[in-house]
N, C-alpha and C positions, 0 to 999 in steps of 0.2 A: 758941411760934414757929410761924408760918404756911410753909409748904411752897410756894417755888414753883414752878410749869411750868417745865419747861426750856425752855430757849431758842434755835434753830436761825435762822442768821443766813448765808444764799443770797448771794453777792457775786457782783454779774452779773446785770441781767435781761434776757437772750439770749433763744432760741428754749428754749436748754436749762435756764436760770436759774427763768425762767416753767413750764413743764415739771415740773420738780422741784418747785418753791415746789405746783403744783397737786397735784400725787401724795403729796405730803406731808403737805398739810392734809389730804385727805383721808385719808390712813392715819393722821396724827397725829392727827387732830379736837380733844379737848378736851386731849388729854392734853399737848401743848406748842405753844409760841408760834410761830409762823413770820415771820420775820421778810425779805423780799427787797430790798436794795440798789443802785443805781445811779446811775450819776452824771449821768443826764439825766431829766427827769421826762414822758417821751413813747417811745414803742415807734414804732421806726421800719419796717415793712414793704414792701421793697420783692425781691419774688420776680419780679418779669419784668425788672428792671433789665440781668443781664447779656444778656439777648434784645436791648433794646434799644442798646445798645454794639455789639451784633455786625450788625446790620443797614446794611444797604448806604444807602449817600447819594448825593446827587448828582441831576442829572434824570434822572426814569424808570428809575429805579436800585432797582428790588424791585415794582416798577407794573406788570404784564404789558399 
């Protein structure tokens, strides 16, 4: 009977999903499987988004 890797199974690939899933492999390497989950096949990054919500509209409205 062959031995296998254990198996670590990440649900979520957030900022903190991705995060883990990398810290892991690296401290796990050979020794078990990493496996990360999500239910869309695309990382969405949008870090200035609430900046852009909060800015003023209108004419000449943030245009010095």
């Amino acid at each position: 009977m062959t031995r296998q890797r254990p198996r670590i199974v990440i649900v979520g690939a957030g900022f903190a999903g991705q995060q883990a899933a990398k810290s892991m492999s690296r401290t796990a390497r050979e020794k078990a499987e990493i496996v990360l989950l999500n239910p869309t096949d695309y990382f969405l990054h949008l870090p200035l988004l609430p900046q852009g919500w909060g800015a003023p509209c209108g004419v000449g409205g943030g245009v010095p």
